[in-house]
N, C-alpha and C positions, 0 to 999 in steps of 0.2 A: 504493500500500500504506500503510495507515494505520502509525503509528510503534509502537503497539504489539504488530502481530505481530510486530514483529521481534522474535529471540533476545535476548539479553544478550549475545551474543558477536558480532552482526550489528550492533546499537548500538554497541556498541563502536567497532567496525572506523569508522562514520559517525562518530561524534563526533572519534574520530583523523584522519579526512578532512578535520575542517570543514565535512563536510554538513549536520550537528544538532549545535544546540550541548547543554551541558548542560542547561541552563536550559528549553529546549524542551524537552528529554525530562523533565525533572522536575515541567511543567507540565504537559505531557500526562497522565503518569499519574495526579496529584493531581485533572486533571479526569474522568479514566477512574473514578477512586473516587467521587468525588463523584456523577458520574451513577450509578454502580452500587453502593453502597453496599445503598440502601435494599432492593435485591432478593438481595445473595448474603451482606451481611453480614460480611466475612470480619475488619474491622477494631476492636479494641477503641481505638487509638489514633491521632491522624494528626497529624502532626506539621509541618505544611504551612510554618510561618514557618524552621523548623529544615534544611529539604530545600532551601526555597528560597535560604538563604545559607550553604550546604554546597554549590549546584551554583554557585553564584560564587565559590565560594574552589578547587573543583575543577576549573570550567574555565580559572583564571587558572594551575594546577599544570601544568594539560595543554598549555596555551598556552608557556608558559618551559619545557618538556620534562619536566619533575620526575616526572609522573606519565605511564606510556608502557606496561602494562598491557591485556590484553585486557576488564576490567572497570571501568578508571579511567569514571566520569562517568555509568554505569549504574545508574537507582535501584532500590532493592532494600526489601522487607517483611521484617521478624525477627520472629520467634514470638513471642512473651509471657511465655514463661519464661525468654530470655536477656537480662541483667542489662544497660542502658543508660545510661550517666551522665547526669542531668540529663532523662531519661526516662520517665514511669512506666511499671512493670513489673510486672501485676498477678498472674501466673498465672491470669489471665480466674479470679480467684478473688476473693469480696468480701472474705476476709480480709487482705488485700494491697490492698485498693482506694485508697492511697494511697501507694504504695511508691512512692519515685522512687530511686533506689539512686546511689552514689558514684561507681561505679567503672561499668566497661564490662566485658564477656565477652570472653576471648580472641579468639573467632572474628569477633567482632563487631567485632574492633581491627584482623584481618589485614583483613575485606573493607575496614573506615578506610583501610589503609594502601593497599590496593588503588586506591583512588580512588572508593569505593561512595559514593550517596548516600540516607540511610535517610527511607524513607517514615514509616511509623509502625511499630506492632504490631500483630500479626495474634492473631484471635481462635481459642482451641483450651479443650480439653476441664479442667477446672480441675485444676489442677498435674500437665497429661498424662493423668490418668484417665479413659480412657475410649477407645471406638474411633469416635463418631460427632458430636463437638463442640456435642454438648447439652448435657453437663453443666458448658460458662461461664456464670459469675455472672451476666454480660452480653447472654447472648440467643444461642439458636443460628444459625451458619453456615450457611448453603446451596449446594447442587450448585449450581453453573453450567449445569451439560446439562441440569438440569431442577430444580426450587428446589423440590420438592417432598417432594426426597430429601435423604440427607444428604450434607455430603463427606465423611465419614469422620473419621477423629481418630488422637490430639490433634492432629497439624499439620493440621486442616481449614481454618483459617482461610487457611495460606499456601499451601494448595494449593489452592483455590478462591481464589485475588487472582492466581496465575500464569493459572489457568483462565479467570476472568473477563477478563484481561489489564485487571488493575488496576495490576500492578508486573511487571518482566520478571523477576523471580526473589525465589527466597526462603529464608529458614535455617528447617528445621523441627528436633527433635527428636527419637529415637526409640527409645523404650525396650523394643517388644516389635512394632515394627511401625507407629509413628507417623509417620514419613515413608512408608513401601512403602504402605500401604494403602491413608491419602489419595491418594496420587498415582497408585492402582490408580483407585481413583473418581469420582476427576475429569479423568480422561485425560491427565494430564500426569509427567515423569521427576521420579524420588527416589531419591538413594544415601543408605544408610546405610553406613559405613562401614568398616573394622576397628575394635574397642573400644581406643581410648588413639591413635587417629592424628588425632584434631582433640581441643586441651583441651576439658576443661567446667567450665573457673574460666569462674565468670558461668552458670552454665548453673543455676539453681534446681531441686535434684535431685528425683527421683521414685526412681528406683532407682539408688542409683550404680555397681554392677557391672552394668548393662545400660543405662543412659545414653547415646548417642551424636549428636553433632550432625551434621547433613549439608544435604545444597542442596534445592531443588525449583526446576525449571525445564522449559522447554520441550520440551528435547531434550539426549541425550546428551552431545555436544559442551558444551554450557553448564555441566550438572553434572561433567563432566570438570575445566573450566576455574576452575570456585568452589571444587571439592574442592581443586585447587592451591592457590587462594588461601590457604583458610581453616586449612589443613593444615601444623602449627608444633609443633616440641618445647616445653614450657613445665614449668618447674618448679616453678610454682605450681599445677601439677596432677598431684596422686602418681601418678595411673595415664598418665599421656601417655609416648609410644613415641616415641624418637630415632628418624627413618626417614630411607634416603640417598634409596628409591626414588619420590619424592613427582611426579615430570612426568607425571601421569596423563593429558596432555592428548596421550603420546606413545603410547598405545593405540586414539586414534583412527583405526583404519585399518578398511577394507572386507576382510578376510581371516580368515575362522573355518578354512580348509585343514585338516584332522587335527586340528581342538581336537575332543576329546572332554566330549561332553556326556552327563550322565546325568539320567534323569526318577525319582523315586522313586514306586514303583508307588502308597504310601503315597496319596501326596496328590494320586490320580488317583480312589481311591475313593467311600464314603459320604460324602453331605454337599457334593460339589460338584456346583454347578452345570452342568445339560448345555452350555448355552452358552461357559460360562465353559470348560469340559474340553475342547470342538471347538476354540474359539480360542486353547489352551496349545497343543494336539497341534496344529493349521495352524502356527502361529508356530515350532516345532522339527522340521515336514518344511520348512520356508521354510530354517531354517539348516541340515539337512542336505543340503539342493537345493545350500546352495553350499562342501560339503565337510566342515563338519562330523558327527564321529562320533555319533550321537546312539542313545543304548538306555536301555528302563528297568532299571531296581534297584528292591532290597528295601533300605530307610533304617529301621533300627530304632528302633523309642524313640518313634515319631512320637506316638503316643496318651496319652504320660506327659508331651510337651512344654509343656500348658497347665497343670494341675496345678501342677507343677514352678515354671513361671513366675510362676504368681500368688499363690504361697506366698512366693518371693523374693520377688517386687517388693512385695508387700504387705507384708512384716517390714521393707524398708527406707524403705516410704514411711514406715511409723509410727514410726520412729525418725527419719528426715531430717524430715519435719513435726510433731515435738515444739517444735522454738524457734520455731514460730508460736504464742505462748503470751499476747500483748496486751500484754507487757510494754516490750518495745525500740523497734519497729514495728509498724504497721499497725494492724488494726482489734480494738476494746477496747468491750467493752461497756460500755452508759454506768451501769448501776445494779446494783452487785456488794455484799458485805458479805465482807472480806476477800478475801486473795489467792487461795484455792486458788476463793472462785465466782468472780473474776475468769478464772481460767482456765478452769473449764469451762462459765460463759456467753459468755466471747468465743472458743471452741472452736465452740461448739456453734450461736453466731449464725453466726461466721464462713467455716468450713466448710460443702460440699455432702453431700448422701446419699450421691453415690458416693465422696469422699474419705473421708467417713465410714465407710463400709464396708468400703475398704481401710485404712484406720486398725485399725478393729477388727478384723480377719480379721487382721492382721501383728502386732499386740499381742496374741491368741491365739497363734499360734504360736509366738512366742519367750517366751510364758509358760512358768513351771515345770513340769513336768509332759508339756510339750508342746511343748516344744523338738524333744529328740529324735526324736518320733514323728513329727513336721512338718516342723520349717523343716532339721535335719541331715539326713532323708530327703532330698528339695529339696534340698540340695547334690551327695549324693552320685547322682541321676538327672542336675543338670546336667552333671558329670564324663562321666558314661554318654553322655549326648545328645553333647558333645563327641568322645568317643572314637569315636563311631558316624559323627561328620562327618570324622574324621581318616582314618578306614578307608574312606570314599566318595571323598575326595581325594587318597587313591592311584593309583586308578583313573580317577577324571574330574577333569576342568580347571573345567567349570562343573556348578552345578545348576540344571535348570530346573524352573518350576513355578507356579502360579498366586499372584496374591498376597494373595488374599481366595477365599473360597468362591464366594461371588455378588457381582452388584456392588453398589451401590450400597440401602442397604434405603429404604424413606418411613420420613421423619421422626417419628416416635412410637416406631415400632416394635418399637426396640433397648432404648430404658427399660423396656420394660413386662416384660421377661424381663434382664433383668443375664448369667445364666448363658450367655443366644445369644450374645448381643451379646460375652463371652470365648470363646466357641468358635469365633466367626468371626476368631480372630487364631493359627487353628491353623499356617498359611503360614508365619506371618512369627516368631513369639516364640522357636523353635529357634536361629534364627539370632543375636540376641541375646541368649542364654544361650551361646551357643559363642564368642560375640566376634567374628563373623563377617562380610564387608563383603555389602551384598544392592542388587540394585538393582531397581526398578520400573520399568513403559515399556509404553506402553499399545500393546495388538494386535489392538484391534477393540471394535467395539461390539456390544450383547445386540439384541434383538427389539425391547426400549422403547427405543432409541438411547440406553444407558448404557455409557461408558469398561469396557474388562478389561484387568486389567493384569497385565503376564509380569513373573515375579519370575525372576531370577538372581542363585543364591550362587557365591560364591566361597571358598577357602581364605583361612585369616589373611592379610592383608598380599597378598594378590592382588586387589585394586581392578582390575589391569589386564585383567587374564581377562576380569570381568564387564563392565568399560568396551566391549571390544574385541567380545563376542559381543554387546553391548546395541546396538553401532552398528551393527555387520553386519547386525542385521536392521532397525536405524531405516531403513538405506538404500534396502529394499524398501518402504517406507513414506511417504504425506506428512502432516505434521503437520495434526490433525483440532482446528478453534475449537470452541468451546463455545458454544452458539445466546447464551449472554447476551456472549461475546467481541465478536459479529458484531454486536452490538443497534448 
């Protein structure tokens, strides 16, 4: 078995052995990238001199005991928009094309403390915008199952380097569906998590009340064991949540018995794919085969949850991406005539069309006039979409359901209409407007042999729910390579 199918949690286990040392494993995947780069793309950074005397300072921890972890000596890929000391950190955005940032992101200190060893940065959608990782400054990502397509977005990049099995795991971001999606599409596991149970000090916001970092990896178990990691109270971040319940790796068991699952009739109808609807509904007679409750419901709201979302998230991008203004950092055009064309010619070089668009759509809304009508309407539906999931997890422990319409679209095809390309994020944006933890995990492939991936929500602060019903069915399952994995 080559050393990159292995999990992060199977590495693990080998390096704790003395089977593999770090240094192996950190060469291996440096060469995994390199061979594969040119075809899936997923990297804007590689960091090769930096991973390589990081796995000699970490195999000498694990050697004196210091470091004793199921992820100590495991190298790992971080998105592009979490903050790396000594780094660059571009938001695959040209206006940042030189950011090297001071400090490190929370999360990105717990996997440190872990014993992680960081590849590079992974290439995604410019500052998150977007669902398909075409709109990086740096050139789009590719499907691994097939390079023709896209992997989805904005964590495309890390979930196409898990795929490709360039790095055995990765940290995406996700602000309406940016972890679930990709990792719908490229056949591999993404939690998103409850809103405020991993900080986002370090995390270069897009929306900050729907913001949330999480893992992408192979399989359940793995993202169980990262969510641990990475998963810390910090008071450098207003919205993080003291939690006692954080051993999520103790839901790993094969036992769905009388959990109650609910399907919402909702997001069974127009607009989804046949394929994609046979392989939701197989995937929850498989968990009711071994005891679980499972029936549909009526989930209100579901048709107002796009709107809503991209009213918010676009008022807070174009407030959080005001201090990209040429002045502090990054990119400044070089021939201005006072300060206000300094800013809006190094705006307007530096910036993409789709940042651009959400710029202007959220600087609409919160204008005069049109606050009310817009962005406080958008509040008060989010409230509504929440209350609506509060009342479904009365009754049900989990929600299942698909986590994209279809799977994977070719490559063009998402830009040429902006409007599809947000309708296809109908799954997944609810759940990040309710604050809710979701996870992806793929349950087959379509006709063109492309990843579908089964979403499960959970209530706030129940990670364990959707951990525990995500394994039960991984277990009927064996994990499926991606043809450029197998090259």
């Amino acid at each position: 078995m080559k050393l990159l199918e292995l999990t992060a949690v199977e590495l693990g286990k080998k390096i704790k052995a003395g089977e593999v040392t770090v240094e192996e494993a950190t060469r291996a995947a440096l060469d995994a990238i390199k061979a594969k780069e040119e075809k899936v793309h997923s990297f804007v950074t590689i960091d090769e001199e930096g991973a390589m005397n990081r796995a000699k300072e970490v195999q000498k921890l694990i050697d004196d005991g210091t470091l004793t972890g199921p992820l100590a000596g495991v190298p790992v890929a971080i998105k592009d928009n979490l903050c790396t000391k000594g780094m660059l950190t571009t938001c695959s955005s040209k206006i940042l094309y030189n950011f090297i940032p001071t400090y490190t992101a929370e999360a990105v200190l717990n996997l440190e403390k872990a014993g992680a060893v960081i590849l590079g940065k992974t290439n995604m959608d410019e500052f998150a915008m977007g669902s398909t990782t075409e709109t990086s400054a740096y050139g789009v990502t590719k499907n691994p199952w097939n390079t023709e397509h896209v992997p989805g977005g904005s964590s495309g990049g890390s979930c196409a380097a898990v795929a490709a099995e360039e790095c055995f795991y990765a940290l995406g971001s996700d602000t309406g569906g940016s972890i679930r999606q990709p990792s719908s599409f490229c056949g591999v596991t993404g939690i998103k998590p409850t809103y405020g149970t991993v900080s986002r000090y370090g995390l270069i916001a897009y929306g900050s009340s729907l913001d949330q970092i999480g893992p992408v990896a192979k399989d359940v178990t793995d993202c169980a064991t990262i969510l641990e990691a990475i998963t810390s109270y910090d008071k450098k971040d207003s919205t993080s949540v003291k939690r006692e319940d954080t051993d999520f790796t103790s839901a790993l068991v094969d036992d769905v018995k009388g959990m109650k699952i609910g399907i919402p009739r909702d997001y069974l109808g127009e607009g989804l794919d046949p394929e994609v609807k046979t392989a939701i509904l197989a995937a929850a007679k498989t968990l009711e085969e071994k005891g679980a409750i499972v029936e549909e419901f009526d989930l209100s709201l579901v048709e107002y949850a796009i709107p809503a979302y991209y009213v918010i998230a676009a008022a807070e991008a174009s407030s959080n991406l005001a201090r990209f203004d040429g002045v502090k950092y990054g990119y400044r055009t070089k021939e201005y005539e006072g300060l206000h064309n300094m800013y809006k010619k190094s705006r307007s070089e530096g910036f993409g069309p789709e940042v651009k668009r959400r710029i202007m759509l959220g600087s609409f809304v919160l204008s005069s006039g049109y606050y009310d009508a817009y962005y406080l309407k958008a509040l008060r539906t989010k409230a509504l979409i929440k209350q609506a999931f509060d009342k479904a997890f009365e009754k049900y422990d989990v929600i299942l359901g698909p986590a994209a319409p279809t799977t994977a679209p070719k490559l063009g095809e998402s830009l040429s209409d902006p409007l599809k390309m947000y309708l296809g994020d109908v799954y997944t944006v609810s759940v990040n407007l309710a604050g809710l933890p979701g996870i992806s995990l793929p349950c087959g492939l379509d006709s063109k042999g492309l990843p579908i991936g089964l979403q499960l929500i959970g209530d706030c602060f129940k990670e364990k729910n959707i951990i525990r019903a995500a394994y039960a069915y991984e277990q009927t399952r064996t994990y499926q390579h991606s043809p450029i994995a197998q090259d």
